[in-house]
C-alpha positions as CSV (number, residue, x, y, z in Angstrom):
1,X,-13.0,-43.5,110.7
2,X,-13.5,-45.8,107.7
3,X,-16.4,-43.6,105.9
4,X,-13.9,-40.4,106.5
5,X,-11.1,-42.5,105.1
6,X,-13.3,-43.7,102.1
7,X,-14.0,-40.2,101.7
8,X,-10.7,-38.9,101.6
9,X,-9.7,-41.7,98.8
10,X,-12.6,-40.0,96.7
11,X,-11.7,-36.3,97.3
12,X,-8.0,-37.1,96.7
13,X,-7.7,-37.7,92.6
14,X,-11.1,-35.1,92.1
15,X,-8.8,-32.9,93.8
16,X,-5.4,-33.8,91.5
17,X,-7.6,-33.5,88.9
18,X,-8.2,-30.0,89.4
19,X,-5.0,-28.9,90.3
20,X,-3.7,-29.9,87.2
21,X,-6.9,-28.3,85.0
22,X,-5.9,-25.5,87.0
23,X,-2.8,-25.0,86.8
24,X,-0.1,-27.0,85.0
25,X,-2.7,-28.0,81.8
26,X,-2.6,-23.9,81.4
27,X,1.1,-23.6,81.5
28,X,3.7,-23.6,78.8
29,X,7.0,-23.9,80.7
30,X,9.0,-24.7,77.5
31,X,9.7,-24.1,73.8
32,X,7.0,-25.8,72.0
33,X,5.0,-26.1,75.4
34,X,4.1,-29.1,77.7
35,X,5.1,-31.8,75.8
36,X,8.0,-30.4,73.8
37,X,5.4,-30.7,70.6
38,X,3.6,-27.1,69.6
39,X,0.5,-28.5,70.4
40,X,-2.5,-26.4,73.1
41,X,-5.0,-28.2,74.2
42,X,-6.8,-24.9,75.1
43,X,-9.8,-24.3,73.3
44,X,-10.7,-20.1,74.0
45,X,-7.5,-19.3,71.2
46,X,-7.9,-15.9,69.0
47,X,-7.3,-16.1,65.6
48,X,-7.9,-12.6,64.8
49,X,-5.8,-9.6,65.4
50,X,-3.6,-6.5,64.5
51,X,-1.4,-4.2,66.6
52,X,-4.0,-2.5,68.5
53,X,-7.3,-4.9,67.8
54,X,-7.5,-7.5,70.6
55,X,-4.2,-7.0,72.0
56,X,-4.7,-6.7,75.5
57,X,-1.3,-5.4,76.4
58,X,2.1,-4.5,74.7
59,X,5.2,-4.4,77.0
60,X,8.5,-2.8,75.1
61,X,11.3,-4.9,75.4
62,X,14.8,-3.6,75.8
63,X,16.3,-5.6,73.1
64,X,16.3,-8.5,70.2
65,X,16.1,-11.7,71.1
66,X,14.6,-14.8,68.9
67,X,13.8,-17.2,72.1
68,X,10.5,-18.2,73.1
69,X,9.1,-17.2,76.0
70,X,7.7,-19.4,79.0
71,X,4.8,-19.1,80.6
72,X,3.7,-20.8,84.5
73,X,0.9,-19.7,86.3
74,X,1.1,-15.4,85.9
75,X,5.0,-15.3,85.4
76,X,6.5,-15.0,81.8
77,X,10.0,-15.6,81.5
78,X,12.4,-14.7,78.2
79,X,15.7,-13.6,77.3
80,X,17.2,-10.9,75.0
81,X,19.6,-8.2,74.7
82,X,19.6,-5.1,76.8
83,X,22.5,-3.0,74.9
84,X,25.7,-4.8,75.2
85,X,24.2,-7.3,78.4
86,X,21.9,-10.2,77.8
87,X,19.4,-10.6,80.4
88,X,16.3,-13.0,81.6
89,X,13.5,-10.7,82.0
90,X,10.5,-12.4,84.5
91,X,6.9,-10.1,83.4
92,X,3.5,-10.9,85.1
93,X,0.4,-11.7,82.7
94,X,-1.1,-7.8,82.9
95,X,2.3,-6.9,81.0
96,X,4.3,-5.6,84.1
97,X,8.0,-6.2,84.5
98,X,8.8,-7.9,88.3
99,X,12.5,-8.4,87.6
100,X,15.6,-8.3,85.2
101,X,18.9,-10.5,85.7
102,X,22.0,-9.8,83.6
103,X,23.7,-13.2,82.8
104,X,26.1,-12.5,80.3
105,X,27.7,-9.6,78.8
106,X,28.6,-9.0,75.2
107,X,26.0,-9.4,72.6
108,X,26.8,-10.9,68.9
109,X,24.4,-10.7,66.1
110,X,24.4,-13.2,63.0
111,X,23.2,-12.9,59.5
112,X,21.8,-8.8,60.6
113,X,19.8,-9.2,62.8
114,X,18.7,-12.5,61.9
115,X,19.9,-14.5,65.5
116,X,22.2,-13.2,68.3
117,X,23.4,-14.6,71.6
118,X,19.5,-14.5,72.9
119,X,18.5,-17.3,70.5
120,X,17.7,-20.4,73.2
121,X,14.7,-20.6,75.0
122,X,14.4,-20.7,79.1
123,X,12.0,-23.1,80.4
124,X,10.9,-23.4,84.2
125,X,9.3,-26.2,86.4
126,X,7.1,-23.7,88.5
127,X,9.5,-23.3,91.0
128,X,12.9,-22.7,89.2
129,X,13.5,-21.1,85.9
130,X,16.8,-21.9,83.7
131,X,18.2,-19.9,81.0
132,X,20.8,-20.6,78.0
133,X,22.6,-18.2,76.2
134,X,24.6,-18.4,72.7
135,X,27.8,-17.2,75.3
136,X,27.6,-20.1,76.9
137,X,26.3,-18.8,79.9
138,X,23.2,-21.0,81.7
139,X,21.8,-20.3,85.0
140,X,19.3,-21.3,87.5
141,X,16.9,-18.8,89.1
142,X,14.0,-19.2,91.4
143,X,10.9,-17.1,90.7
144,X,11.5,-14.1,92.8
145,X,15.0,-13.4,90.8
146,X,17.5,-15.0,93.0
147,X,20.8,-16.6,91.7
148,X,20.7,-20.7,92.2
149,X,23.6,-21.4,89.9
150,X,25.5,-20.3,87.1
151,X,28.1,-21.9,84.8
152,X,29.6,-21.8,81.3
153,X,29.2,-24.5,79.2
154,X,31.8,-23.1,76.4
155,X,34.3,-22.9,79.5
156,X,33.6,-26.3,80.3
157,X,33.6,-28.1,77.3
158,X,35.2,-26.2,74.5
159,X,34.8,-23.1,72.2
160,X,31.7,-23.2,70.3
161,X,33.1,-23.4,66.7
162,X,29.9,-22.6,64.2
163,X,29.6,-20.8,61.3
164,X,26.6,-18.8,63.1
165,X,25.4,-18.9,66.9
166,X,24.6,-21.4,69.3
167,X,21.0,-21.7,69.7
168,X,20.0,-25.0,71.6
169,X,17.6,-24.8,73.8
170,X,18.1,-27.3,77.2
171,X,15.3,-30.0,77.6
172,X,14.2,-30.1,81.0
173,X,12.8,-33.5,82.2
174,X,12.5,-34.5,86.0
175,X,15.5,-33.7,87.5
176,X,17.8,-33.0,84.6
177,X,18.9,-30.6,81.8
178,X,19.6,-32.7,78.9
179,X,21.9,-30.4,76.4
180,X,23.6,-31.3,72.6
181,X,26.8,-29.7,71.7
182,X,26.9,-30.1,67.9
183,X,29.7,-28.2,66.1
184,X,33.7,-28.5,65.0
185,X,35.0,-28.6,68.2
186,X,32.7,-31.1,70.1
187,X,30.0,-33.7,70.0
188,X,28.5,-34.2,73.2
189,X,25.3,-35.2,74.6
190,X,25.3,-34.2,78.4
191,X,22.7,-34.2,81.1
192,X,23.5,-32.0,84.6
193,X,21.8,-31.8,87.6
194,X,19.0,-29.1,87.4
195,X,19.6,-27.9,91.2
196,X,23.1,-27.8,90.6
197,X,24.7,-27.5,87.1
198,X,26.5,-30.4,88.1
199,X,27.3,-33.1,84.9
200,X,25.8,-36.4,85.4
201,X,27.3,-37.7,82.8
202,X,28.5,-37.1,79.6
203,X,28.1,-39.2,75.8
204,X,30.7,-38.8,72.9
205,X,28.5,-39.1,69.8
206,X,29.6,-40.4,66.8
207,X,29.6,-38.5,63.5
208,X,31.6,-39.0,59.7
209,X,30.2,-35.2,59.2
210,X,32.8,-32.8,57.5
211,X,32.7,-29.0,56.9
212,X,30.1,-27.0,57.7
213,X,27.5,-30.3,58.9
214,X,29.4,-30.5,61.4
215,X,27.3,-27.6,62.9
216,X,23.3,-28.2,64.6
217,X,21.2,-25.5,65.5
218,X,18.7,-28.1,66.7
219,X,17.3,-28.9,70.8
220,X,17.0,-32.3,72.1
221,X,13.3,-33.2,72.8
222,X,11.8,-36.1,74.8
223,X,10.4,-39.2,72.8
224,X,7.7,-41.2,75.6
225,X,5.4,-43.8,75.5
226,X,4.5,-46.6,77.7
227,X,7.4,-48.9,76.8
228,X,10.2,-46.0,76.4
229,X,11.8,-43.0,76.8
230,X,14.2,-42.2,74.7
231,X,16.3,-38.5,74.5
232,X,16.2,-37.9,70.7
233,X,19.5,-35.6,69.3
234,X,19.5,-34.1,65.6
235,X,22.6,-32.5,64.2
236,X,26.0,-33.7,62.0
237,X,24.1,-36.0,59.3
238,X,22.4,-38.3,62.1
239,X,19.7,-38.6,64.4
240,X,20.4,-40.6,67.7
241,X,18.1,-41.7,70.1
242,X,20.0,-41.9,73.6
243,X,19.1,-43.9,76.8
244,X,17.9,-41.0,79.4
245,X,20.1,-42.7,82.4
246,X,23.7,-42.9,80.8
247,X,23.5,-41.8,77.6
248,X,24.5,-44.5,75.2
249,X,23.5,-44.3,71.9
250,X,20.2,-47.4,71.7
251,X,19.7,-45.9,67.5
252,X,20.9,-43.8,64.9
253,X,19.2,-42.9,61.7
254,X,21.2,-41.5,58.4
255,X,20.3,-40.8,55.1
256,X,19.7,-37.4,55.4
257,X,22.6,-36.0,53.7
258,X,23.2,-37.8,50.6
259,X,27.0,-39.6,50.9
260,X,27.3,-39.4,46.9
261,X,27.2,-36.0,45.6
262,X,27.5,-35.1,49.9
263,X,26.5,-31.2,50.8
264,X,28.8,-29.8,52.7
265,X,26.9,-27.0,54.0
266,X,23.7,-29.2,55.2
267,X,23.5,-27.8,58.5
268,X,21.2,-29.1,60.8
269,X,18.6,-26.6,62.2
270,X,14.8,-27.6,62.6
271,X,14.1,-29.9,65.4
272,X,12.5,-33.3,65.1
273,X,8.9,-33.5,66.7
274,X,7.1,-36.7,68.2
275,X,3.9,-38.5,68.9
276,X,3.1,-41.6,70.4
277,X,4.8,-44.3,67.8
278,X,6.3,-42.1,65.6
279,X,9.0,-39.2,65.3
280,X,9.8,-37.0,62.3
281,X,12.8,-35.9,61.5
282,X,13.4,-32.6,58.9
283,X,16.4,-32.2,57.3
284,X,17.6,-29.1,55.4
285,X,18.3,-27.5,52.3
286,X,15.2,-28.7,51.1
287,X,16.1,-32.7,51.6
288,X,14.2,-35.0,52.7
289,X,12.2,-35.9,56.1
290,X,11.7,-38.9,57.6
291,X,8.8,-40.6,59.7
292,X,10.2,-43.1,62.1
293,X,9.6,-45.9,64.4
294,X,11.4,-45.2,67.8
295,X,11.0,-49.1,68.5
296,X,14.6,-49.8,66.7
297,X,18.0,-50.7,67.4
298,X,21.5,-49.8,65.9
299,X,21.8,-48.2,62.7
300,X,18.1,-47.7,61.5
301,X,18.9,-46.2,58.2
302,X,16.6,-47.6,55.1
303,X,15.8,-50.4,57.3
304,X,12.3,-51.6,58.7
305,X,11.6,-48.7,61.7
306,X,11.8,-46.3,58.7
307,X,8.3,-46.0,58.3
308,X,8.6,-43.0,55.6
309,X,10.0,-41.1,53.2
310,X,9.7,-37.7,52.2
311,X,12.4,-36.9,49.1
312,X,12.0,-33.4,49.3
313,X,10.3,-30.4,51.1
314,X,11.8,-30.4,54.2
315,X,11.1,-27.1,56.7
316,X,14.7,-25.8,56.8
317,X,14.2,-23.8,60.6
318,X,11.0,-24.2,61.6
319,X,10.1,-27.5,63.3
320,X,7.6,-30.0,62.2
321,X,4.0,-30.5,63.9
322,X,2.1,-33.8,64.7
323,X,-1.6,-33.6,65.2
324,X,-4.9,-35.8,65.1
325,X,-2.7,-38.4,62.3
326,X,-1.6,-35.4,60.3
327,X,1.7,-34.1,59.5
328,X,2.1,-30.3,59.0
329,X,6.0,-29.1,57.9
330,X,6.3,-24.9,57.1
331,X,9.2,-24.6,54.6
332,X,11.1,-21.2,55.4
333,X,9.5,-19.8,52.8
334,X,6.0,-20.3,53.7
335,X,5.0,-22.7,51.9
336,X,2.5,-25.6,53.8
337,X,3.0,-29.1,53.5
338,X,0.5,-31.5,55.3
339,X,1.2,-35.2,55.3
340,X,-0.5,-38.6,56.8
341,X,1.5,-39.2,60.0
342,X,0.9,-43.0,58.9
343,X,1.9,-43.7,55.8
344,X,3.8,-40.0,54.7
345,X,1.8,-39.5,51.9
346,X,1.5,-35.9,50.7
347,X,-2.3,-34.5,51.0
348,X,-1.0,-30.8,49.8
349,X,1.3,-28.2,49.3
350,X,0.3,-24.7,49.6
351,X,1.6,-21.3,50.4
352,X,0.7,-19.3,52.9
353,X,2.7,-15.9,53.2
354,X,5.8,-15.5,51.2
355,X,8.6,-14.6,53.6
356,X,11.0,-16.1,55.4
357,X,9.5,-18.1,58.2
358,X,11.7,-19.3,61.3
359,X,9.2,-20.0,63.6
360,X,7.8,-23.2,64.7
361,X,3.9,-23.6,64.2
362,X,1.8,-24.5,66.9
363,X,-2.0,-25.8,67.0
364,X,-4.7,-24.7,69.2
365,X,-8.1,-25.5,68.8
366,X,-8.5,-26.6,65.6
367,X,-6.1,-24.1,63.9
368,X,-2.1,-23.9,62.7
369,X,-0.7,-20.7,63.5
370,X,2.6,-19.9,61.1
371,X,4.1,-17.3,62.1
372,X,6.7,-15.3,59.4
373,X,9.9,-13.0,59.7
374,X,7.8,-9.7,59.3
375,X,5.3,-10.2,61.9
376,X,2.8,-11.6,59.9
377,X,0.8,-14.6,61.1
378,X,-1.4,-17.0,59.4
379,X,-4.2,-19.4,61.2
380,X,-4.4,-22.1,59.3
381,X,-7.9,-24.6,59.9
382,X,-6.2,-28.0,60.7
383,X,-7.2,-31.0,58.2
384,X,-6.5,-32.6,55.4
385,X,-7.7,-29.4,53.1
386,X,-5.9,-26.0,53.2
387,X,-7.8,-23.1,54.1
388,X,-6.7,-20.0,55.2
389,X,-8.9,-19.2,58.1
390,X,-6.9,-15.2,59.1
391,X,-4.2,-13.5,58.5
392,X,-3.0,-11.0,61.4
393,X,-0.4,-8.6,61.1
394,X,1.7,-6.7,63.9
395,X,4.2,-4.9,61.9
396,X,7.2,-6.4,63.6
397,X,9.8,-8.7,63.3
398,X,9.6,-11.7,64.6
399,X,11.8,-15.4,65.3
400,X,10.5,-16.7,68.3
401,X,7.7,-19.0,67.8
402,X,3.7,-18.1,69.6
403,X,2.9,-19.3,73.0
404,X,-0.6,-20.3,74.3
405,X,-1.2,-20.2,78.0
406,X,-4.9,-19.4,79.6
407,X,-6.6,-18.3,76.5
408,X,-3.8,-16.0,75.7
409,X,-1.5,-15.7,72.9
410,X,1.5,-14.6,73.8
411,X,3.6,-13.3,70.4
412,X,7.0,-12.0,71.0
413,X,8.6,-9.7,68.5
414,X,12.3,-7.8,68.3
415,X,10.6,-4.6,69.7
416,X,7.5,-6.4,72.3
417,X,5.8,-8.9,73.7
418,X,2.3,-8.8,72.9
419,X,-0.5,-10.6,75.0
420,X,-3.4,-11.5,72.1
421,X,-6.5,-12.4,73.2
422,X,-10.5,-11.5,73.9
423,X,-10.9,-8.0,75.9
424,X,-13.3,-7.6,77.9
């Protein structure tokens, strides 16, 4: 009985261990993927490809949508426009559609075709997937298409007033959806029960934003590390870190909109990104960024846990990315600016593609992908030189940023979703 039991207290982690190299280590089950931060740790990534050359499938989709899609295990999940409905769309990895839910109806397009209502991203815990829409609309289903829940946020807690769409994305973490309602008519940090939709409670933030800063585009992420965890909000001049359980405010960090000569139209819209001991924060308009110590308390600005400065250079949509002590930021207009993650000190500026760019990048083994508006996507070899390893082109518009998941690249345009990778 003893040598089985010793046995069993061997088996038991090899056996974790593989679950989780099987499985969950392969999924991305949220924008940005596993840890909210761009990053694969997948190492079979293609970095060359057209329409037709190592695509191994192209699925038409009904509609426009700029929201990331979610990958766990062989389901993808996304949302976009199907006419006048909005829908969340679950497709298997060979490219095959299993089922289509209609959550809202009424579609609303911004700048063209630039954004509509399908902007936020769904994300999933393997069992359950949630969607958000610019209507308001967010609902629960499980993976064989059934209805959990579904409520509206906007009929809850006020008319969205922005001068374009809403387009946060829900953070998912254990048993909650954290959201941020940033704009004229409300600033509220919420978290609700994920099996439910039920609040769990609700935080007033603070802001002395006027006009048009009044208005985020950004998503909450997740800021962890053996001492903390800390729900980091971006929008209306500030960022706020906020205590997971109740959601009082433990910092807030200014200084990115300049109080003399203020800029009344610097709305917020790329998200911060973090790494162990450190989260940077874009701005817009091409202001500033900021590397920070997510150690402080109170009002941080210019004080001690600022760790950096950037004046200028900021990405305006796309969100920074953190990797191996660098710091990579694509302005919207392709340029690449690396940084050291330690000290914030420029190591270049380049350009890549010049076109509006309003994806995030992601890295996978050893490359940064940047994607732009017209389909075109560079790989980028990660270090503290700029060189442009490929350039790929589709031939299609694109706002949603690349997903990785099981050696596949999965790039979702207005017209497809593509699945990129080595055939066979």
């Amino acid at each position: 009985m003893r040598k089985l039991f010793a046995i069993n207290i061997v088996i038991l982690p090899i056996l974790i261990l593989t679950l989780i190299n099987s499985g969950i280590a392969d999924n991305w089950h949220q924008w940005r993927g596993a840890n909210n931060d761009g990053i694969s740790n997948e190492t079979d990534v293609p970095i060359q490809w057209s329409q037709t050359e190592n695509v191994r499938w192209r699925l038409p989709l009904p509609g426009e949508g700029a929201s990331t899609p979610v990958v766990w295990n062989d389901k993808i999940f996304l949302t976009c426009a199907d006419g006048m409905e909005l829908v969340l769309m679950c497709i298997n990895t060979e490219g095959e559609e299993i089922w289509k839910r209609t959550l809202a109806e009424g579609n609303r397009t911004k700048r063209g075709d630039e954004v509509n209502y399908a902007a936020p991203s769904p994300t999933t815990d393997g069992e359950y997937v949630w969607a958000f829409l610019g209507t308001g609309d967010l609902a629960c289903y499980d993976f064989e298409g059934n209805s959990i829940w579904h409520t509206n946020i906007e009929e809850r807690y006020g008319n969205f007033r922005l001068g374009f769409l809403m387009s946060m994305t829900p953070l998912l973490y254990k048993d909650r959806l954290y959201l941020q309602l940033i704009h004229s008519n409300a600033w509220l940090v919420l978290a609700l029960d994920k099996k439910t939709g039920e609040e769990i409670w609700k935080h007033d933030r603070e802001s002395d934003a006027r006009a048009e800063c009044e208005h985020a585009y950004t998503s909450p992420i997740l800021y962890k590390d053996s001492e903390r965890e800390l729900l980091i909000v971006h929008g209306a001049d500030y960022v706020t870190a906020h205590n997971l359980d109740d959601g009082s405010e433990i910092w807030r960090c200014g200084g990115l909109n300049a109080k003399q000569g203020y800029n009344t139209s610097f709305r917020l819209v790329a998200s911060p990104v973090a790494t162990e001991g450190l989260i940077v924060v874009p701005s817009a308009k091409n202001g500033p960024v900021l590397g920070l110590d997510p150690s402080g308390q109170g009002d941080i600005t210019d004080s001690k846990w600022q760790t950096w400065k950037l004046g200028r250079g900021t990405p305006d949509v796309p969100s920074p990315l953190i990797h191996d002590g660098l710091v990579y930021l694509c302005r919207e207009n392709g340029v690449l600016i690396c940084l050291d993650a330690k000290t914030g000190e420029k190591l270049y500026e380049e350009r890549t593609h010049n076109h509006r760019h309003r994806s995030s990048p992601i890295y996978a083994n050893g490359h940064i992908y940047l994607t732009a508006r017209d389909g075109v996507v560079n790989v980028i070899k990660a270090g503290r030189e700029f060189d442009i390893i490929a350039t790929n082109m589709i031939g299609e518009a694109v706002a949603a940023s690349p997903v990785i998941a099981d050696g596949t690249l999965y790039l979702r345009s207005y017209n497809a979703l593509y699945a990129i990778g080595k055939i066979e």
